[in-house]
C-alpha positions in Angstrom: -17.7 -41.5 31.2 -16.7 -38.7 28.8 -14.1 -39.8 25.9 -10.1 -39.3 26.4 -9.0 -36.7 24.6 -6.7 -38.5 23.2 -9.5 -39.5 21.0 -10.6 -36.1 19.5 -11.0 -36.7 16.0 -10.6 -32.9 15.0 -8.1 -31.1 16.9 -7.0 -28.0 14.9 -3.8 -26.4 15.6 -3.9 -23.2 16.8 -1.6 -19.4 17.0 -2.6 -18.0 20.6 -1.0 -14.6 19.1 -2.9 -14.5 15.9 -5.8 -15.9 17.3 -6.2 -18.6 14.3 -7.1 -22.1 13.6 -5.8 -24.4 11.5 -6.8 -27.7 10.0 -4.5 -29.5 7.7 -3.6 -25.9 6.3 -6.8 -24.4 5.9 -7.3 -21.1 8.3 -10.8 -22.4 10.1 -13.8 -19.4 11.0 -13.6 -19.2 14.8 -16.7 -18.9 16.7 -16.2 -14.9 17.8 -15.4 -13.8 14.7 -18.3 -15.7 13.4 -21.0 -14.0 16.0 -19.2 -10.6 15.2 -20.2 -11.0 11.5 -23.7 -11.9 12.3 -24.4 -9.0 14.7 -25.0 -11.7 17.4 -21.7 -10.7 19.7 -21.1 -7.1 19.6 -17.6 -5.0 20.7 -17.4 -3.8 23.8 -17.0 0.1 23.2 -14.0 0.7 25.2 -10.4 2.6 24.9 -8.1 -0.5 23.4 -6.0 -0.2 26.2 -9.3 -1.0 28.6 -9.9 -4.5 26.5 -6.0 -5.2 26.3 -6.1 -5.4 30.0 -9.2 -7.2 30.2 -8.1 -9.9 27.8 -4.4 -9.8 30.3 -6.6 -10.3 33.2 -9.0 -13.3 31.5 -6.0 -15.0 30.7 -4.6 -15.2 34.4 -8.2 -15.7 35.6 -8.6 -19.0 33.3 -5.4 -20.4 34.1 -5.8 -19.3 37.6 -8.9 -21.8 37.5 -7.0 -24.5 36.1 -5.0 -24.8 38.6 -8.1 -25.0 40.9 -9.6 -27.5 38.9 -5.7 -29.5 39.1 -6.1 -29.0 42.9 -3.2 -26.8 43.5 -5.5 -23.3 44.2 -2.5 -22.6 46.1 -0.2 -22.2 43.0 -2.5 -19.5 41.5 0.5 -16.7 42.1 3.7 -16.8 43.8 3.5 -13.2 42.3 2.3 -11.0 45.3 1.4 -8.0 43.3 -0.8 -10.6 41.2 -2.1 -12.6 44.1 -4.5 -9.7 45.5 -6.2 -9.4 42.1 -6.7 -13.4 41.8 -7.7 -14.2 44.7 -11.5 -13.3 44.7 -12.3 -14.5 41.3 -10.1 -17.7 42.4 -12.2 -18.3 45.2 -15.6 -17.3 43.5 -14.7 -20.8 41.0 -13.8 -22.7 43.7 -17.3 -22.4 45.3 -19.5 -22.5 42.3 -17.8 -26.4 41.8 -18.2 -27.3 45.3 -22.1 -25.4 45.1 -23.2 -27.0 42.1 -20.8 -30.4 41.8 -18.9 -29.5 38.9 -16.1 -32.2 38.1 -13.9 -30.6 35.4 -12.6 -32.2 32.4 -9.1 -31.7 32.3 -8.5 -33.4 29.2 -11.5 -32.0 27.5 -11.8 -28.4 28.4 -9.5 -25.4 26.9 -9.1 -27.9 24.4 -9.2 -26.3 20.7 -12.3 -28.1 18.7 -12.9 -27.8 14.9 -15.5 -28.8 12.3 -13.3 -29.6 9.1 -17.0 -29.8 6.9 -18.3 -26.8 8.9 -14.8 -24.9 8.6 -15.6 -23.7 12.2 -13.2 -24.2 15.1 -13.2 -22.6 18.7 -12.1 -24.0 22.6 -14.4 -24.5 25.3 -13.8 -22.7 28.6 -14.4 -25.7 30.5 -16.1 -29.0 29.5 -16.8 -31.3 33.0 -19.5 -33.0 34.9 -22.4 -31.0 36.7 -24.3 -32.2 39.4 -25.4 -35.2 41.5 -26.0 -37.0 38.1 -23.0 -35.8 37.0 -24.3 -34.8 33.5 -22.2 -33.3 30.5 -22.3 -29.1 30.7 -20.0 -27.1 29.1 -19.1 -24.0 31.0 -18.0 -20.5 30.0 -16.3 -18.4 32.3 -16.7 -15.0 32.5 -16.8 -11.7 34.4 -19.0 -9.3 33.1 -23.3 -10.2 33.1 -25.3 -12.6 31.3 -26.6 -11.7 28.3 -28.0 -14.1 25.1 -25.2 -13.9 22.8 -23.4 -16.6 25.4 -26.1 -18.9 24.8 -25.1 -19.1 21.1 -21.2 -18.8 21.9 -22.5 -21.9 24.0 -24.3 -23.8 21.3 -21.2 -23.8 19.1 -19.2 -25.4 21.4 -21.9 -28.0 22.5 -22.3 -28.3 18.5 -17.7 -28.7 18.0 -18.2 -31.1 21.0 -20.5 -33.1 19.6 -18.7 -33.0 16.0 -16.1 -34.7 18.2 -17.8 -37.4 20.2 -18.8 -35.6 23.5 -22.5 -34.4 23.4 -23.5 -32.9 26.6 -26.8 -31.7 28.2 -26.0 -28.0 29.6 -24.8 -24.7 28.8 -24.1 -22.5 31.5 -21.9 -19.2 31.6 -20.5 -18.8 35.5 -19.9 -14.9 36.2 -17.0 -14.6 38.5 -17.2 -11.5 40.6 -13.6 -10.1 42.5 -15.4 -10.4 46.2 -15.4 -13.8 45.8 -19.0 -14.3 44.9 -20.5 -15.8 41.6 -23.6 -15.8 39.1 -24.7 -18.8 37.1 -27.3 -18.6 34.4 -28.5 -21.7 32.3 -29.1 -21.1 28.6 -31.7 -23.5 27.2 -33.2 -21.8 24.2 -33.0 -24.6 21.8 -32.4 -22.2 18.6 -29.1 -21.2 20.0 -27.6 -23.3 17.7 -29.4 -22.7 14.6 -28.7 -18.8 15.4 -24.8 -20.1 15.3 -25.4 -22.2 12.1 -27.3 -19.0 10.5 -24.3 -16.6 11.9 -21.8 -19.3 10.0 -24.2 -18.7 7.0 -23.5 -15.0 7.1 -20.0 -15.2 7.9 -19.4 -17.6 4.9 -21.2 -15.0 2.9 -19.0 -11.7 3.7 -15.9 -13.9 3.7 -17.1 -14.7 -0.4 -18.2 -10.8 -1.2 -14.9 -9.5 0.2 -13.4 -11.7 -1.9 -15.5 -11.2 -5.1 -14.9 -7.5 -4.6 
């Protein structure tokens, strides 16, 4: 059985408008910015109002799921101009977790995570049970195609997990598609994480020369 979350030992606070973590006052390196600085994750090159509605449409798509994950997929719009554009995505979630067993964690996943040694903090799409064994995965939802830079986005949230008392066994990213279809892809390259600890390296490093300068 996973841990309550009660029990999370390092829960930084966090400022959904500035997109910052804090723990006990310190502003925390979060994992995108971290993979920006180290080349690893690269921005999409696209008009700002393109990602502004992409990020408006992630954001009803995850809480959308939540409520799938609560049991109420029928709460995921009384809106009817939204409904039509949830729907698909909506059902694509709900099949993957009847396909492949997933049990989410409601008390562990979109749950903000930090390293106070590391300075690192980021939240977890979803953190649940996978499978007929049931075995730890943490999950990253997404909508575009797989690529590696996930499996490293992955590892640092298997590696804040662990910080906190949850190890678990997979990383997967589950590509929603509109129809109502889905994609999973399994990242096991096991120097994910020392690609994240390198890019924390880096970051640390430009965080020190801007200020030097």
């Amino acid at each position: 059985m996973m841990p309550n979350a009660q029990t999370i030992p390092y829960r930084p606070s966090f400022d959904a408008e500035r997109h910052e973590y804090h723990w006990e006052g310190r502003l925390l390196a979060h994992v995108t910015a971290i993979l920006l600085a180290a080349n690893i994750r690269r921005p999409i090159p696209c008009e700002p109002a393109t990602l502004t509605f992409a990020a408006w449409r992630g954001s009803l798509i995850h809480t959308a799921t939540l409520e799938v994950d609560a049991g109420h997929a029928d709460r995921v719009s009384t809106d009817e101009l939204l409904r039509p554009h949830l729907a698909g995505y909506v059902e694509a979630y709900a099949e993957f977790c009847s396909t492949h067993i997933f049990v989410s964690s409601n008390e562990w996943s979109e749950q903000p995570l930090c390293d106070p040694t590391l300075a690192v903090a980021g939240t977890p799409d979803r953190v649940g049970y996978l499978g007929e064994h049931l075995h730890g995965a943490v999950l990253d939802l997404k909508t575009g195609e797989p690529e590696p830079s996930i499996g490293v986005q992955l590892a640092a949230y298997r590696y804040l997990l662990r910080v906190n008392g949850l190890p678990v066994a997979h990383r997967l990213s589950v590509h929603l598609r509109p129809n109502g279809t889905f994609r999973v892809h399994e990242y096991t390259d096991v120097g994910d994480e020392a690609a994240f600890l390198a890019a924390v390296t880096i970051h640390r490093w430009q965080q020190r020369t801007r200020i030097a300068a």
